[in-house]
Wavefront OBJ file of the C-alpha trace (Angstrom):
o trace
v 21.565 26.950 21.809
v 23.965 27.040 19.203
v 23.911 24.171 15.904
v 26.781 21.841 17.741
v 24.586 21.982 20.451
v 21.646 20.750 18.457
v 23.028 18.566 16.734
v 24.435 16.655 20.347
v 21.296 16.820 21.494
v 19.881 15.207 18.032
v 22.293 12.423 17.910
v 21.303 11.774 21.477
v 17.805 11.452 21.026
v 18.125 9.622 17.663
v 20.153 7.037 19.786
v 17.769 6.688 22.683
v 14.893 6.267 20.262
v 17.159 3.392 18.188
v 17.842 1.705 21.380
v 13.751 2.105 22.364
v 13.183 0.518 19.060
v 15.908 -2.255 19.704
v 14.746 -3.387 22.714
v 10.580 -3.816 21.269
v 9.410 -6.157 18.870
v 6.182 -6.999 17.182
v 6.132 -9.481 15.053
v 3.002 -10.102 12.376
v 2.964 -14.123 11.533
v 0.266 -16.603 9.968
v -0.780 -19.737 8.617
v -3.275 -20.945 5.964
v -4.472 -24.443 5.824
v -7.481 -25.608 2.971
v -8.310 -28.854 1.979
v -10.955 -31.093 0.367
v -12.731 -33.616 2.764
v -13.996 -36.830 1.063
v -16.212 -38.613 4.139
v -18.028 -42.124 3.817
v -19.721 -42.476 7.220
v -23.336 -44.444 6.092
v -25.041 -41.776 4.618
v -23.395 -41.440 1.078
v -20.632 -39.932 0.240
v -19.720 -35.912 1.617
v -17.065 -33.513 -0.426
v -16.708 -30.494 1.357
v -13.696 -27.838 0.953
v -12.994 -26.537 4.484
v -10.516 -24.978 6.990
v -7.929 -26.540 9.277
v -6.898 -29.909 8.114
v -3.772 -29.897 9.757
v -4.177 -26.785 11.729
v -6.283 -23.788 11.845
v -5.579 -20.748 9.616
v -4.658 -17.598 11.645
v -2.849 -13.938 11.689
v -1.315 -12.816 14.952
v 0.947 -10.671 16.147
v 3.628 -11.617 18.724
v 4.851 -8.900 21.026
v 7.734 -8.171 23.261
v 9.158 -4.985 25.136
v 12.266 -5.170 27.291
v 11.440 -3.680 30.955
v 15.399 -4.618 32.135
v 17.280 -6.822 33.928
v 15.788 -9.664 31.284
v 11.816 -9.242 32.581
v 9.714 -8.392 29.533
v 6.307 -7.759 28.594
v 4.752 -10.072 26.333
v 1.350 -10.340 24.625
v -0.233 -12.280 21.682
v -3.422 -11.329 19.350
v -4.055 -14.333 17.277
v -7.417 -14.118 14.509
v -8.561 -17.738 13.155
v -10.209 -17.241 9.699
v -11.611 -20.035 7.440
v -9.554 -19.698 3.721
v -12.317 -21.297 1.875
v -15.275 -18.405 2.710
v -13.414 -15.704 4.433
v -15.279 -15.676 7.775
v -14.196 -15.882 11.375
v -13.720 -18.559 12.917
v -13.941 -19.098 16.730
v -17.453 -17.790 16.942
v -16.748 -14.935 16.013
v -13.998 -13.139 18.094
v -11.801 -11.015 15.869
v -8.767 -12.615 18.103
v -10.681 -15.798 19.053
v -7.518 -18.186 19.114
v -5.519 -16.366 21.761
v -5.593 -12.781 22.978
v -3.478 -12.413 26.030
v -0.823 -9.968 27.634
v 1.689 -10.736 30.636
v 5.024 -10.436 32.397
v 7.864 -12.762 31.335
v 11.230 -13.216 34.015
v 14.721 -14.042 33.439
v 14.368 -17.247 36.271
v 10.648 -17.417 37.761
v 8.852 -18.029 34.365
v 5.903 -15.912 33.089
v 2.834 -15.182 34.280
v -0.472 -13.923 31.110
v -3.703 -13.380 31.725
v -6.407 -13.429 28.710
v -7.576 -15.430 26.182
v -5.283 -18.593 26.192
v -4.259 -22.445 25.509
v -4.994 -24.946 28.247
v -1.813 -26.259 29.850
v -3.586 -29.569 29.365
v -3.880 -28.973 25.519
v -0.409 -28.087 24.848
v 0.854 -30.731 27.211
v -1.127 -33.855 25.960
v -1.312 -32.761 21.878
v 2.620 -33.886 22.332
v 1.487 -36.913 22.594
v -0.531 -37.040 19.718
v 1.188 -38.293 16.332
v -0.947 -36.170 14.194
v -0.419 -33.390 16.599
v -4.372 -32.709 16.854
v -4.741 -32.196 13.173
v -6.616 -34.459 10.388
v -9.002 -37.390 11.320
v -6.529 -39.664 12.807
v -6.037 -37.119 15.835
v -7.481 -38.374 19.037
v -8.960 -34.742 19.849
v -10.796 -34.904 16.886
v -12.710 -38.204 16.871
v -16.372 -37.066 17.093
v -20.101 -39.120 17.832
v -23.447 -38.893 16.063
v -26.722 -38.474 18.687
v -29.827 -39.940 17.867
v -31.111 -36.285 17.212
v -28.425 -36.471 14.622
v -26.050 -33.434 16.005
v -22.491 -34.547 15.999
v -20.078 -33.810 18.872
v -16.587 -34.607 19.674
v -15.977 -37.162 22.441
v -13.109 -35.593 24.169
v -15.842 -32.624 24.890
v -14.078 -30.836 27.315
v -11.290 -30.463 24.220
v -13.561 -28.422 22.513
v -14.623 -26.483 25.007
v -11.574 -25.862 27.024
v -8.702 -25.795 24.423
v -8.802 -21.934 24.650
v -10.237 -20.449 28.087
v -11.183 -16.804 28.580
v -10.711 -14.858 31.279
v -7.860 -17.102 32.497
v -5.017 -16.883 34.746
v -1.619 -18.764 33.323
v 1.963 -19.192 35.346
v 4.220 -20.792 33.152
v 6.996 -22.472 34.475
v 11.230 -21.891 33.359
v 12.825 -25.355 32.453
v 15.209 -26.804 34.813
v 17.105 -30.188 34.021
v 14.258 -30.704 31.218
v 11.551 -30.263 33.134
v 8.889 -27.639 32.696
v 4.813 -26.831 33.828
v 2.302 -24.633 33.857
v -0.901 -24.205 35.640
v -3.906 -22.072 34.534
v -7.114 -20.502 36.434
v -10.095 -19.457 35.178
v -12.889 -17.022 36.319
v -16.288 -17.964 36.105
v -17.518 -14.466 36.469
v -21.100 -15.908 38.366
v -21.863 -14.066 41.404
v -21.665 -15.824 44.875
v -19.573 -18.567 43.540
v -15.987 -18.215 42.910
v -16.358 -22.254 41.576
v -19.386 -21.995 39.085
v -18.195 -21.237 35.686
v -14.421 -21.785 36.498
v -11.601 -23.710 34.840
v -8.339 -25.114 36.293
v -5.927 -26.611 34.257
v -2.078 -27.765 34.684
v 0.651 -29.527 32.666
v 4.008 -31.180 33.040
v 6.426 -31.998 30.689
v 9.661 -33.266 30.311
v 12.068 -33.352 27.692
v 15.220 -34.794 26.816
v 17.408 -35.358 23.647
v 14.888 -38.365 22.611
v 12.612 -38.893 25.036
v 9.445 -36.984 25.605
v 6.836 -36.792 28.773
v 3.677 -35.045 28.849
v 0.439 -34.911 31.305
v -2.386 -32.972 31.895
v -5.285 -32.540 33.967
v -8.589 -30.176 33.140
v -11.587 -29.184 34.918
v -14.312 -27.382 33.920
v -17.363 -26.488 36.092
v -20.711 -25.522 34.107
v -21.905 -21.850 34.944
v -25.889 -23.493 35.156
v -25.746 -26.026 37.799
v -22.924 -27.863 38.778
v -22.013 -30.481 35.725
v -18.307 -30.771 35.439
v -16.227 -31.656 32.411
v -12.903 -33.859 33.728
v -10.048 -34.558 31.733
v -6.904 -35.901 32.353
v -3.973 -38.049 30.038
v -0.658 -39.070 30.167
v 1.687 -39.992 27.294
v 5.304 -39.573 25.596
v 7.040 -40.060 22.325
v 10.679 -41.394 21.448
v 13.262 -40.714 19.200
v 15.521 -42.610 17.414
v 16.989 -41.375 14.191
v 14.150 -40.420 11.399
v 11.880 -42.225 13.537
v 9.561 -40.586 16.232
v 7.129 -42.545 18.268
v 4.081 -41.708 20.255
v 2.250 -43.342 23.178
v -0.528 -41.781 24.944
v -4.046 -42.072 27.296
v -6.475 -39.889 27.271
v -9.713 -39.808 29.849
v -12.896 -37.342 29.874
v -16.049 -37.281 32.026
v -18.747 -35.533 31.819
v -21.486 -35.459 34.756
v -24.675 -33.368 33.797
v -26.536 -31.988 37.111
v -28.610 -29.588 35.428
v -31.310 -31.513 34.468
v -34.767 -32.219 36.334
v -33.553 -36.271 37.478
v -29.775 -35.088 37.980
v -29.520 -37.755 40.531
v -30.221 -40.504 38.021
v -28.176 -38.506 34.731
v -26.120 -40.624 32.996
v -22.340 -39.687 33.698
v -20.696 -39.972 30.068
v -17.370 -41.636 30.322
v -14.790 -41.433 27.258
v -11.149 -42.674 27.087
v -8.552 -43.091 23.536
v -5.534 -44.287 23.801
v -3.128 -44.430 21.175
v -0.166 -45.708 19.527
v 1.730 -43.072 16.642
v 4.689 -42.880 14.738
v 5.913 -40.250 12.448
v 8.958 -41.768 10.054
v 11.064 -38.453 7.914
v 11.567 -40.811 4.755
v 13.885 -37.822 2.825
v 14.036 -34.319 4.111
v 11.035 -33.176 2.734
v 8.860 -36.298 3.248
v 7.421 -37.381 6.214
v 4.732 -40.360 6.705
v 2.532 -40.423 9.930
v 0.530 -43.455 11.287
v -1.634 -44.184 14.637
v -4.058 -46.704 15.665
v -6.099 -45.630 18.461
v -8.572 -47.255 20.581
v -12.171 -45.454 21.853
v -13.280 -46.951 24.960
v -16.774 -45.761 26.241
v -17.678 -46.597 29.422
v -20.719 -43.733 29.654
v -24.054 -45.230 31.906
v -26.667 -47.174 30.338
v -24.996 -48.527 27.163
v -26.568 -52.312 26.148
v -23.402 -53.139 24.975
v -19.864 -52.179 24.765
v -19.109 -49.397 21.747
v -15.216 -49.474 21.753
v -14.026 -49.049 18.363
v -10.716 -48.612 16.580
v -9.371 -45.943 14.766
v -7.090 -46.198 11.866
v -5.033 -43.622 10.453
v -1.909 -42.765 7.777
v -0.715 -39.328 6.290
v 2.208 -38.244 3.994
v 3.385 -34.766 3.967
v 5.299 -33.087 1.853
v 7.237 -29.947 2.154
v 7.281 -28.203 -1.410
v 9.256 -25.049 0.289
v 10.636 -24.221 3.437
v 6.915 -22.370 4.416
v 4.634 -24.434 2.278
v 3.584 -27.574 2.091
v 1.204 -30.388 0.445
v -0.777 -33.481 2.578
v -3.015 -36.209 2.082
v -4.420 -38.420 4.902
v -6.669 -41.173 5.262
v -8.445 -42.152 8.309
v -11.113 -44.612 9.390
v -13.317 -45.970 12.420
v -15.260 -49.673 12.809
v -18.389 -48.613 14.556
v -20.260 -51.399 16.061
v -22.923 -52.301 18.830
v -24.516 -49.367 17.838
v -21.716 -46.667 18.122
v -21.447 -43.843 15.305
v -18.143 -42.310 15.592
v -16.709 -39.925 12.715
v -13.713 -38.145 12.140
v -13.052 -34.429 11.333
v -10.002 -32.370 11.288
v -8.674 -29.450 13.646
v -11.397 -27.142 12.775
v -14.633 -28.878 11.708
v -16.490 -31.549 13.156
v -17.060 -34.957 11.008
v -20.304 -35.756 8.943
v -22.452 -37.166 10.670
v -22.322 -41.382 10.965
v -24.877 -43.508 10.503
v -24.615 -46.394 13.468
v -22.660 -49.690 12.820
v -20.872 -48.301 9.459
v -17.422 -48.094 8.930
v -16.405 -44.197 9.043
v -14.040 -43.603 6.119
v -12.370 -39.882 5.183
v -9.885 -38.772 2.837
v -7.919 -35.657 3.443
v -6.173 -33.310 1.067
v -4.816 -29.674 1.325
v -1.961 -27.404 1.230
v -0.785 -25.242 3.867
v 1.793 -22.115 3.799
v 3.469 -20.079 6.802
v 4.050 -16.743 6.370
l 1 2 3 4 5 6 7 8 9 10 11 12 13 14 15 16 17 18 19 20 21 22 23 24 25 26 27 28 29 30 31 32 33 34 35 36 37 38 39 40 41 42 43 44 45 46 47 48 49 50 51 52 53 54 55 56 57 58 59 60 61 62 63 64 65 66 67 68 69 70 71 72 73 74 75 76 77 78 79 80 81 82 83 84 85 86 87 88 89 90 91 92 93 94 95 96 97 98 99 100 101 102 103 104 105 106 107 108 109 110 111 112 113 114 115 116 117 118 119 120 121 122 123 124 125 126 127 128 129 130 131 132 133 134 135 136 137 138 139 140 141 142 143 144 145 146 147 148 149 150 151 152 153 154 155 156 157 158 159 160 161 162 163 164 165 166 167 168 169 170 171 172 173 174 175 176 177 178 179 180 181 182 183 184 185 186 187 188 189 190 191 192 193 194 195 196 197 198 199 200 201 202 203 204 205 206 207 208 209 210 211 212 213 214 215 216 217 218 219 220 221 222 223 224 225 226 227 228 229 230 231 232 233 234 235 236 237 238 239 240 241 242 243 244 245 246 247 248 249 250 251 252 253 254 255 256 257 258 259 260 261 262 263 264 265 266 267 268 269 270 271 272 273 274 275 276 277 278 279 280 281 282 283 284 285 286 287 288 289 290 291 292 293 294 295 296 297 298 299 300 301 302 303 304 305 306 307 308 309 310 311 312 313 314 315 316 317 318 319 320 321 322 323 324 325 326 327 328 329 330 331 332 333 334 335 336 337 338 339 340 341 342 343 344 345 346 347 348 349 350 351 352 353 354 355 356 357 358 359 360 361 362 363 364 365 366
């Protein structure tokens, strides 16, 4: 072969290996969020530095590779850390928030299987003014048990926000409308139901209006207890101003205990009211008022409560940014409701006390 020869052929391969290059991506992203949470809930007062005020901290990477004729493959690895210790968070999965790989088409959607986000979650968190961050979110309004362990009352939530071993379609948008629907494996054997999760979504969006529902199931691998949840909501936009309306409903029916046939069915609802107003470009304040209704068996008397809530954030760059929030919760009949943030539960509440926290952190993007 003589050197024009080689150097074709070079030019050649240099070019298909460009293009190769051109038409794959991976992209490494992340997000660090640590704040200071000051917490009166009837026990004295807590200070705690912690992770996830706003939103978790992470480090993912984002993948795409171009398979023609616009299909792709697609796959996420997202890691959830805590800033303020260095650990893992997620119990302890190196890629505990998400870890999923799939197909993605030019006109029938995509279709991932792995680690992922509930089409419930993504769908109903729209609704949410605080976007399920800091104590005024409704996902993050928690209760205190006698035994003193503190829970969150949208349970399924925290169970079901990220599902393993799940099955997502994700539908394209047409005319503003868009879904998704998710199955999960249970993985026990002789029951394809025991253990599984299904989940869908709808949305719709427009210019300035905004439409979101959801609907979860999840049925206990011991048993057959099911977490149900299911909301509905929107928000509206009108200039600066951004408003939020939403309902959201979870049941929980325990049959794995001895007297299943008498176990109380626990029966928790929020709905709220939000709006997020962009004072200057940098500035944005966020309010909600939200209302707990529990309608769980066997309670003397009713524990509804209201929850209070106002933030201001401020954007010192174009990646980071500064917040402080205040939230609080009038416990009475014997209710003792807290608030936490995305990542942490709330101290625990000492019955019939007003549940007060102040929020403060910084976040960056990178």
């Amino acid at each position: 072969m003589n050197r024009t020869m080689i150097c074709v052929c070079g030019t050649v391969l240099l070019a298909a290996a460009t293009s190769v290059r051109a038409q794959s991506s991976v992209t490494l992203y992340g997000l660090v969020d640590i704040l200071v949470d000051i917490s009166q809930q009837g026990y004295g007062r807590l200070v705690r530095e912690t992770n996830g005020g706003i939103s978790g901290s992470r480090w993912g990477l984002d993948g795409k590779e171009d398979l023609g004729s616009g299909y792709k493959a697609i796959f996420k690895l997202e890691d959830g850390f805590a800033p303020n210790n260095g650990t893992i968070q997620q119990g302890g999965a190196l890629f505990g928030r998400q870890a999923w790989l799939g197909i993605s088409t030019p006109s029938y959607g995509a279709l991932t299987f792995g680690r992922q986000y509930t089409p419930e979650f993504l769908a109903l968190s729209q609704n949410d003014a605080f976007n399920a961050g800091l104590g005024g979110a409704f996902f993050n309004f928690d209760r205190t048990a006698p035994n003193g362990t503190v829970a969150a009352i949208l349970e399924s939530q925290i169970i079901t926000v990220r599902t393993n071993n799940s099955v997502v379609y994700t539908s394209p948008t047409y005319v503003g409308i868009s879904g998704a629907a998710m199955y999960a494996f249970g993985g026990v054997p002789g029951s394809l139901a025991t253990g599984s999760t299904k989940s869908f979504g709808l949305n719709y969006q427009s210019a300035s209006l905004g439409l979101h529902a959801g609907y979860t199931r999840l049925n206990e691998s011991v048993g057959s207890g099911a977490f149900v949840e299911w909301g509905v909501g929107g928000t509206y936009t009108v200039g600066p101003v951004k408003g939020f309306l939403g309902y959201t409903k979870n049941t929980y029916s325990d049959t794995t205990v001895a007297n299943a046939s008498t176990a109380p069915t626990l029966r928790y609802a929020v709905a709220n009211l939000g709006v997020v107003y962009q004072i200057l470009s940098p500035l944005a304040v966020t309010a909600q008022v939200s209302r707990i209704i529990d309608t769980s068996d066997g309670l003397p008397a009713s524990q509804n409560a209201f929850v209070e809530a106002v933030s201001l954030q401020y954007q010192i760059s174009k990646r980071t940014s500064c917040y402080l929030g205040y939230s609080q919760v009038n416990n009475k009949n014997g209710s003792a409701y807290s608030l936490g943030g995305a990542l942490y539960f709330g101290g625990q509440a000492r019955p019939d006390r007003t549940a007060r926290t102040v929020q403060v952190g910084l976040r960056t993007i990178f």
